[in-house]
C-alpha positions in Angstrom: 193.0 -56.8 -50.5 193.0 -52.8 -51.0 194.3 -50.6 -53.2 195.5 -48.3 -50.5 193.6 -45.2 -51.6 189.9 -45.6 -51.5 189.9 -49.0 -49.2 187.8 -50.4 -51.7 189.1 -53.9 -52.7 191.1 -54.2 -55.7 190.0 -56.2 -59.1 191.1 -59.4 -59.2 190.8 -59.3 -63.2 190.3 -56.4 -65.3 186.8 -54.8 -65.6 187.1 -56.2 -69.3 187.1 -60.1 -69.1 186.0 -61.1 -72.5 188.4 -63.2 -74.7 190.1 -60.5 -77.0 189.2 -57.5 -74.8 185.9 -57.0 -77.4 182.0 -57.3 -76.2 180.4 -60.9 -77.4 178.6 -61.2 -80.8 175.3 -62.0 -79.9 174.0 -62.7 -83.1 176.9 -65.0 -83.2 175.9 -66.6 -80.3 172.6 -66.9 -80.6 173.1 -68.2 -83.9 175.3 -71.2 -81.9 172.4 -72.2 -79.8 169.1 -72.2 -81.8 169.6 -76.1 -82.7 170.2 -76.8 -79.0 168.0 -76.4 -75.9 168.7 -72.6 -76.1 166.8 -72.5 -78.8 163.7 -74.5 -78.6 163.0 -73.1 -75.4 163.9 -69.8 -76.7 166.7 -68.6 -74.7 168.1 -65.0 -76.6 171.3 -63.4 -75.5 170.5 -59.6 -75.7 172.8 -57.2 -73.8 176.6 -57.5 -72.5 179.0 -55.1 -70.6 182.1 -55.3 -69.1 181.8 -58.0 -66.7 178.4 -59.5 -67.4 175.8 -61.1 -70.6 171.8 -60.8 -70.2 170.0 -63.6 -71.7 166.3 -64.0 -72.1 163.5 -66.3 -72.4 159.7 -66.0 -72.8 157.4 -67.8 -70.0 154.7 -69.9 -71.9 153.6 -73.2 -72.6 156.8 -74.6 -73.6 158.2 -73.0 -70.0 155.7 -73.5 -67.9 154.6 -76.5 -64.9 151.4 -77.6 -65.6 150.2 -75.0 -62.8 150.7 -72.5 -65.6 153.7 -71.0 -63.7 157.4 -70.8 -65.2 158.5 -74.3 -64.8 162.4 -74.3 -61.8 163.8 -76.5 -64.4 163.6 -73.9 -67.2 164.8 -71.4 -65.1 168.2 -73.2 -64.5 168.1 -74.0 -68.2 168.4 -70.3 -68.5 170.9 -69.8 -65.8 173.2 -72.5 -66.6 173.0 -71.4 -70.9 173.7 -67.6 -69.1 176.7 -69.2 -66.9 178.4 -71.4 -69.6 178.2 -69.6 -72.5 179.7 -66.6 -70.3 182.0 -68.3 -69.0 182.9 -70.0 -72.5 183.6 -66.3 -73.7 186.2 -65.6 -71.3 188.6 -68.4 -72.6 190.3 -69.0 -75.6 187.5 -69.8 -78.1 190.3 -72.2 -79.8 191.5 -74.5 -76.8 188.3 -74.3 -74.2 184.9 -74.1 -73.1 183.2 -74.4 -69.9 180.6 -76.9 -69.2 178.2 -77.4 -66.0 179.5 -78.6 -63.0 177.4 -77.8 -60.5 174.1 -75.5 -60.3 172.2 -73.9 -57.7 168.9 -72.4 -57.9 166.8 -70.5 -55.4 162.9 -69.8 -57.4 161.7 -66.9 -54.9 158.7 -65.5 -56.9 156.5 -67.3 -59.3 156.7 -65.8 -63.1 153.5 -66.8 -65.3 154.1 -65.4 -68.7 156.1 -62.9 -70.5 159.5 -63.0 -70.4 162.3 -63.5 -67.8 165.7 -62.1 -68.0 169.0 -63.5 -66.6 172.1 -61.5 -65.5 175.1 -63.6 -65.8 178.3 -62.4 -63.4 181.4 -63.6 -62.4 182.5 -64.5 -59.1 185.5 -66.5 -59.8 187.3 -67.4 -62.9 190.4 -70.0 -62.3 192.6 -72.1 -64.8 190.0 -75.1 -64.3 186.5 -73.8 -62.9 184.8 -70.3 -62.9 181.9 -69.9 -60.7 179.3 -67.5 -62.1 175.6 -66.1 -60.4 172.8 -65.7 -61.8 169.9 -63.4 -61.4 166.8 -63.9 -63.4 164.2 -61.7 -63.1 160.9 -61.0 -64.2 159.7 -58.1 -66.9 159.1 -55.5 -63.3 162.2 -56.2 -62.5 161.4 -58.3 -59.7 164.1 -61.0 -58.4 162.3 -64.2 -59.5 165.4 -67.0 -59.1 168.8 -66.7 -57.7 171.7 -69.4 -59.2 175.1 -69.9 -58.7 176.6 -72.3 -61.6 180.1 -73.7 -61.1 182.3 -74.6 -64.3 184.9 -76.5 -65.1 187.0 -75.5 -67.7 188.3 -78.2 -70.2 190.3 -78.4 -73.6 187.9 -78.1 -76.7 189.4 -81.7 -77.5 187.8 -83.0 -74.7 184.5 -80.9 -75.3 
């Protein structure tokens, strides 16, 4: 699909795909999570733009294997928190969320402490899934996991 001037492809949503065209509140949504497993592992949403929400989360003890590396699992704790609450944001706070329905992860580079950030973007958002990826990388910037997260969207009465 163009747009018949540049021959780049054209959007398939506007650049702007937050619910009521405004960036997220991330105190607000931070504030959700800190009684959940965002929380006690210490999963912070810090920075969003247009298309996209950063989330981060420190690389210790609490996220580590016992071989003192940050522990797969934890990272697709952070990628799936990235992808769903994202996603979540995109609906109609009153009548939907988005919840895990399937989750890739590729860990490419081992992370031992400080923290690790995720960059949450969507590929797809349809009237009953959106599939988001997810790169998480370390404080040098450094691609340490790859995710794709697929959701399904469902009515808040279901949720």
């Amino acid at each position: 699909m163009s747009n018949g001037e540049s021959g780049k492809p054209a959007q398939i949503w506007p650049a702007q795909i937050w619910w009521g065209g405004a960036l997220p509140d991330l105190a607000a949504v931070n504030a959700n999570g800190a009684a959940s497993m965002q929380g006690w592992l210490g999963i912070e949403f810090v920075a969003a733009g247009a298309d996209w929400l950063a989330a981060r989360m420190p690389v210790n003890a609490r996220t580590h294997q016992p071989h003192g590396r940050l522990h797969g699992g934890a990272s697709v704790v952070l990628a799936e928190t990235a992808a769903s609450v994202a996603a979540t944001m995109t609906l109609d706070p009153a009548a939907f969320a988005a919840v895990g329905l399937e989750i890739n992860a590729n860990h490419l580079r081992p992370v031992r402490d400080g923290w690790v950030e995720a960059i949450a973007r969507c590929e797809a958002r349809g009237r009953t899934t959106q599939v988001w990826t997810v790169r998480i990388s370390d404080e040098a910037g450094r691609l340490a996991c790859i995710s794709r997260c697929t959701l399904a969207v469902i009515s808040r009465d279901r949720a």
